[in-house]
N, C-alpha and C positions, 0 to 999 in steps of 0.2 A: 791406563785406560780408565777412561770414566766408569763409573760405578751405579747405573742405572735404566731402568727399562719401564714402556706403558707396557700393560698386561691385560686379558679378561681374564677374569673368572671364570674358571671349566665346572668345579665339584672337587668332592672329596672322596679319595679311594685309599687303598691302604696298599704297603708295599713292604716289603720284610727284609729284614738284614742279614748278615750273614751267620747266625744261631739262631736263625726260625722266628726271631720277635716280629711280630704285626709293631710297623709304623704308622699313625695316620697321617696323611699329608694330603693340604690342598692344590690341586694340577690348575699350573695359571698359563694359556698363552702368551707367552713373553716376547713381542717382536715380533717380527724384527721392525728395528723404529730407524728411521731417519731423523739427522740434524739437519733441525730446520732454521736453527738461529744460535749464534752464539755472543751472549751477551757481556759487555765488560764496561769494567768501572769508567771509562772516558768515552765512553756511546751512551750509558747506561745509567752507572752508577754502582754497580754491582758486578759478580761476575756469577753465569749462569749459561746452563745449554739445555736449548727449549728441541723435544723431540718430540715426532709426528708417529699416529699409529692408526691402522687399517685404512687399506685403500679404498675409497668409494668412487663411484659417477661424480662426474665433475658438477654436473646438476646440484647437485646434494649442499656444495658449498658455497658462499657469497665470491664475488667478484675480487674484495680483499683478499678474501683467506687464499682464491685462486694465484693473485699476483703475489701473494706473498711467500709463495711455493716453489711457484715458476721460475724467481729468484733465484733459486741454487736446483732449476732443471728441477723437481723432484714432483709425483704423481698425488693427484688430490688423497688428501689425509685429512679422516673425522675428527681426531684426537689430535692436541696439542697439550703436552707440561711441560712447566720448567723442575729442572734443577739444580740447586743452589750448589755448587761446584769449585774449589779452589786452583785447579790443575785439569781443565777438562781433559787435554791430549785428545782431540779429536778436531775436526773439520767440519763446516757446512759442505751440507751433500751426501754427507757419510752413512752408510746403513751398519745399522747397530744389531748383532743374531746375538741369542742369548749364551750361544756357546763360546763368545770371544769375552761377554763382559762377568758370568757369574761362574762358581767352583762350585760339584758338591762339598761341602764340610763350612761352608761361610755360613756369615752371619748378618740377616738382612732385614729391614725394616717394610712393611707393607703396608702404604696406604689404602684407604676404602673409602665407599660410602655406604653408612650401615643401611638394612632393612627398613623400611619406613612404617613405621607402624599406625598410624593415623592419630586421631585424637583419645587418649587413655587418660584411666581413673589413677589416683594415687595408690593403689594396691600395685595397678600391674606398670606404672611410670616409674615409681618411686619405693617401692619393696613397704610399703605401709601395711600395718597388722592388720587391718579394719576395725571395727567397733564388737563388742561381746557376743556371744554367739547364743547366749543365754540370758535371763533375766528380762522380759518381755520384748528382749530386740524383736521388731519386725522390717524394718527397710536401711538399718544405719550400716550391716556387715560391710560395707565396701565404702561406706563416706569418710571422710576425711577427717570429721569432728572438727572442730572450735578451728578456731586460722588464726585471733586476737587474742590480746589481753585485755586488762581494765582497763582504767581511764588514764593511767601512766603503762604503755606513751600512747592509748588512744587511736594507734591508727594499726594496719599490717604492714609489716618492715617488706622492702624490697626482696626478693630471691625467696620467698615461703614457697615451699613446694608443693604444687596448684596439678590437679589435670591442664594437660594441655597436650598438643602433638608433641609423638615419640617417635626418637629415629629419624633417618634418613639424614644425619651429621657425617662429620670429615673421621674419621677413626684412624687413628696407626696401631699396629699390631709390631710392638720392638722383638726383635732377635729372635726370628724365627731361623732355624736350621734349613739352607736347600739339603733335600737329601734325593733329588734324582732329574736328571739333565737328559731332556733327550733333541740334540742338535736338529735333525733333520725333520721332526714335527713341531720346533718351537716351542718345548713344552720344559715346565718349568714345575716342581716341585718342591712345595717348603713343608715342614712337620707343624702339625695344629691347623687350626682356623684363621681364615682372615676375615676382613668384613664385606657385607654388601650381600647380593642372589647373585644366582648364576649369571653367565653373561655380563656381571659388572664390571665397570672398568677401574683397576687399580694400579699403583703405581709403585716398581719396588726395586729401591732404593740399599748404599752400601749403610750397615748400621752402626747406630750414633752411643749408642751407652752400651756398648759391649766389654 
C-alpha cells in the first residue's frame, strides 16, 4: 500500500501513555484522499501518485481541474499532490482512509508551509545579537551594523544576511512518531510540531532517513 496522505492541520493537544506520561502531539485531518492520477516513466517519465483532498462546490474549480476529475468519475477536489512512489499498489478512483495507509508506532515525514511572518529585521530573521546596549548606543540595538569590507573585494558577496520577508517556505519535519489513530473521525496524530497555522494544508508522507 502506498505510503501517503493530504492532511489539515487541527492543533496541538496532548495524550498520555500507558505510565501516565503527557505526549504532545499535533492532530492532522488525514483523508481521506482520492487517486486522481497515476503517473509513470512512459506517460511521464517518472513514477508518481497524484492524490485529491477536501471536497468542494464544483464552482470553486476551473473547467480543467473539473475534467480532469471526471476522468476516473471522482467529486470536485481543492487539493492536489504528488508523490514520488516506487510500487504505488493502488488505482485511479481509489479512496485512500487514514486507517488503511498509517500504524500507530511508524515513522513519518510531514510536509508544511511555515507561518509567514512578513518583512523582519536581522535580530528576529537571523538570530543577530544587535549592536551594544551601552556606551552612547541610541538607535543601533537591532541594526545589522557594517554588511562590507575594504576595498578588497569592494563590493557585498551574494547570500549576506539582509532583513527581508520571513517564513511562509516549503518545511518538512523527518520522523515524527504517529502515536494516535482515530479511523472514524480521520484523525491522525504524530508526537511534536509540524509546520504551518491551524487549518494548513500538509502533506505526510512514509519516512526517508529513519
Amino acid at each position: 500500500m502506498m505510503k501517503g496522505l493530504i492532511g489539515k492541520k487541527i492543533g496541538m493537544t496532548q495524550i498520555f501513555d500507558e505510565n501516565g506520561r503527557a505526549i504532545p502531539v499535533t492532530l492532522i485531518e488525514a483523508g481521506p484522499c482520492y487517486v486522481t492520477q497515476i503517473r509513470t516513466p512512459e506517460t511521464d517519465g517518472y513514477n508518481a501518485v497524484q492524490l485529491g483532498f477536501q471536497e468542494v462546490k464544483p464552482k470553486r474549480l476551473t473547467g480543467g481541474q473539473l475534467g480532469h476529475l471526471k476522468n476516473n468519475e471522482l467529486p470536485p477536489l481543492r487539493f492536489l499532490r504528488e508523490f514520488r512512489v516506487k510500487d504505488p499498489q493502488v488505482n485511479e478512483g481509489d479512496m485512500l482512509a487514514v486507517g488503511d495507509v498509517f500504524s500507530v508506532g511508524e515513522q513519518v515525514d510531514v510536509v508544511g508551509t511555515s507561518k509567514g511572518k512578513g518583512f523582519q529585521g536581522t535580530v528576529k530573521r537571523h538570530g543577530f545579537a544587535g549592536g551594544p546596549k551601552t556606551h552612547g548606543q541610541s538607535d543601533r540595538l537591532r541594526a545589522p551594523g557594517s554588511i562590507g569590507s575594504t576595498t578588497t573585494p569592494g563590493r557585498v558577496f551574494k547570500g549576506k544576511k539582509m532583513p527581508g520577508r520571513m517564513g511562509f517556505d516549503r518545511v518538512t519535519i523527518h520522523n515524527l512518531r504517529v502515536e494516535y489513530i482515530d479511523s472514524d473521525r480521520n484523525l491522525l496524530g504524530v508526537r511534536g510540531a509540524i509546520p504551518g497555522p491551524k487549518g494548513g494544508i500538509v502533506m505526510i508522507k512514509e519516512a526517508r532517513k529513519r
